[in-house]
N, C-alpha and C positions, 0 to 999 in steps of 0.2 A: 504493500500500500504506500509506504513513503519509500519508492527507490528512488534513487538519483535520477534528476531531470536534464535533458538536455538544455544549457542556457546557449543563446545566442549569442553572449559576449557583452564587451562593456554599452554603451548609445545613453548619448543624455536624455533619451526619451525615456521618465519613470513606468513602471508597470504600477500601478496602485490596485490590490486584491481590495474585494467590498465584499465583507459579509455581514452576517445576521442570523435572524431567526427564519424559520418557513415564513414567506409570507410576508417578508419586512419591508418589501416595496423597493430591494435592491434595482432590481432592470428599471425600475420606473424614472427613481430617481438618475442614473444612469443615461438612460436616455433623455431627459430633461438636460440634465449638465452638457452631455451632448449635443445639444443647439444654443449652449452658451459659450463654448469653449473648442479649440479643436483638440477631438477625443476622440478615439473609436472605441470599440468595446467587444471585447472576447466574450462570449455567452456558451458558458460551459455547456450548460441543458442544450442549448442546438447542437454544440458538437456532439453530447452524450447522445443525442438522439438519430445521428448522422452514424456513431460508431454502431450503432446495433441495427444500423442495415448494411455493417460490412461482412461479410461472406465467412471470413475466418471468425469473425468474433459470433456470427450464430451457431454455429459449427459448434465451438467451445460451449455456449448456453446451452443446445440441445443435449451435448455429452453431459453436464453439468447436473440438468434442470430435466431434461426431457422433452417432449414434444408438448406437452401445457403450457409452455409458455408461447408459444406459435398459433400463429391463424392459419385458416386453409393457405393461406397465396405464402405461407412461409414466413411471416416478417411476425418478428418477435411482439407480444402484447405483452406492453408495458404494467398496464393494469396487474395481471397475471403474474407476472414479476416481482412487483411492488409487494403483494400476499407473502410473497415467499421472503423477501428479504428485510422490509422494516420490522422494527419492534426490538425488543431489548431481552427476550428468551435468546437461550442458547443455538438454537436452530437459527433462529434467524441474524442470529449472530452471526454464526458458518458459511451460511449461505449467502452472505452476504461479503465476507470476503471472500468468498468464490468470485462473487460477481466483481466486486473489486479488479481482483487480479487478471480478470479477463479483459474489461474494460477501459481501467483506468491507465494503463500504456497506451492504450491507442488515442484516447481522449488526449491524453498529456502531449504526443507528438504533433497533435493538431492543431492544440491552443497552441503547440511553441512554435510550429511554424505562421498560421495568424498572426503572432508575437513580431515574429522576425519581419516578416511581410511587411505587416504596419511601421515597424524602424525604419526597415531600408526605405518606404516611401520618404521617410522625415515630412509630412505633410500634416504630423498634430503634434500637441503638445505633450498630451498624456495618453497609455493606452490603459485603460481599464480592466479589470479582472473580475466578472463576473460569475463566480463558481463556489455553490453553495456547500461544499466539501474542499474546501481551499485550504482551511488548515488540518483539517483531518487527517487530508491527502499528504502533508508536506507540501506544500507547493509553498507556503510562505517565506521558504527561501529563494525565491524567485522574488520576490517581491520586494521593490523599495521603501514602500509603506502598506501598512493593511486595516484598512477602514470600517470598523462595526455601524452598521445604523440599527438605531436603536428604537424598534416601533412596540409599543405595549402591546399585548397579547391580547387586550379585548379586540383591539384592530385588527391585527392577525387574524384573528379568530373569525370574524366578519368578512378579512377580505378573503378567507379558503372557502371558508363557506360560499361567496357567493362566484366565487370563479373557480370551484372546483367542484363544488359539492362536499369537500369535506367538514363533518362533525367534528366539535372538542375534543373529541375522543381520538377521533382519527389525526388531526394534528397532533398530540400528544405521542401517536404513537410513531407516527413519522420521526419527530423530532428526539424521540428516543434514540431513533440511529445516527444520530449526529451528537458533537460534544453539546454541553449544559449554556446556556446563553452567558450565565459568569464564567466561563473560560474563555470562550468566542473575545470575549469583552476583554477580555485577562492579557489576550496574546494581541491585541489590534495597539496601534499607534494613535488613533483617533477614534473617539465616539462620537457618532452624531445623531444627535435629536429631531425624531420621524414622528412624534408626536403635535405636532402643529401643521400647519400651511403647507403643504407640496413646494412652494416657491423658497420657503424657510430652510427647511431640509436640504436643497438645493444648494444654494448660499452656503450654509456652515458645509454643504463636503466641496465646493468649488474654491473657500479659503483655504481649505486644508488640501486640498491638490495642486494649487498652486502654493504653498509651501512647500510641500513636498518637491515641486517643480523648482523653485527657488534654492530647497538645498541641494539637489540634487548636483545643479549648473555650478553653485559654489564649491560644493565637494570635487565635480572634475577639473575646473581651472588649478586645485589644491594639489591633484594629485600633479595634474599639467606640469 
């Protein structure tokens, strides 16, 4: 789960990871900063969802999992998936680094070539890291800074519910497979407060990116 990542090398362009709880409004804000700044944005969930219609990683899920996790035309249901790996019992614990080690290579060479991509263009200022297993993963040494937003849990709770269908319960046990929101918080560089105004939230992580940006530029002139 945390092997070593390919890095691209030194580029004054920072990577800033943003995580949270399920639900925290990461992508949103995200893309809002995105039409304030020049930013792109690595979106783990698209690539994770791209790597499980590649050939070798079904391959590995059906050996894994079995043919339940597949629809007629072959393409893995996520849904079906989900059963088997969230939650905090033992099984789902197993199964869940299975799925790990099947996935999470190929997801990781994807974001780092996006990564790379986005450098060599030099056409933004920051790229963002959008991956809700960022530091689970290891991947936070990839990163220059790593940004919690911080949305209270009745929000949460309201926004699964109403774009997913998820119950209390079922957040609960989602986020069972992830670290506890005080560690999340423990390991990040910045918190930011998701509890007000979409445009607020905004603001306090665009100061804190271009900080980030500001020391970044000073640290290389240093080493220069």
């Amino acid at each position: 789960m945390t092997a070593p990542v390919e890095h691209p090398g030194p580029s004054t362009i920072p990577l800033v990871g943003l995580v949270g709880g399920i639900g925290s409004g990461k992508s949103t804000v995200a893309r809002e900063l995105a039409r304030r700044m020049k930013a792109t944005i690595l979106d783990a969930d698209k690539a994770g969802h791209e790597a499980l219609r590649q050939s070798s990683v079904k391959d590995a899920l059906r050996t894994a999992f079995g043919d339940g996790v597949f629809d007629g035309a072959g393409e893995v249901v996520r849904s079906q998936l989900a059963q088997l790996v969230f939650g905090d019992d033992e099984i789902a614990k197993q199964n869940r680094r299975t799925l790990e080690a099947i996935v999470h290579p190929v997801l990781r060479a994807d974001l780092v070539q996006q990564w790379q991509t986005a450098r060599d263009q030099r056409l933004v200022e920051v790229v963002l890291l959008d991956a809700p297993i960022l530091l689970e993963s290891g991947w936070k040494e990839l990163c220059d800074a790593v940004v919690f937003i911080d949305t209270p849990l009745s929000r949460r709770q309201l926004w699964t519910k109403a774009s997913r269908g998820w119950s209390a319960e079922e957040l609960a046990r989602r986020e069972a497979s992830q670290w506890p929101i005080a560690r999340k918080q423990s390991e990040s560089d910045f918190i930011i407060d998701n509890s007000g105004m979409l445009f607020e939230t905004v603001q306090q992580l665009e100061r804190a990116v271009r900080e980030v940006i500001s020391r970044k530029r000073t640290s290389d002139k240093s080493d220069g």
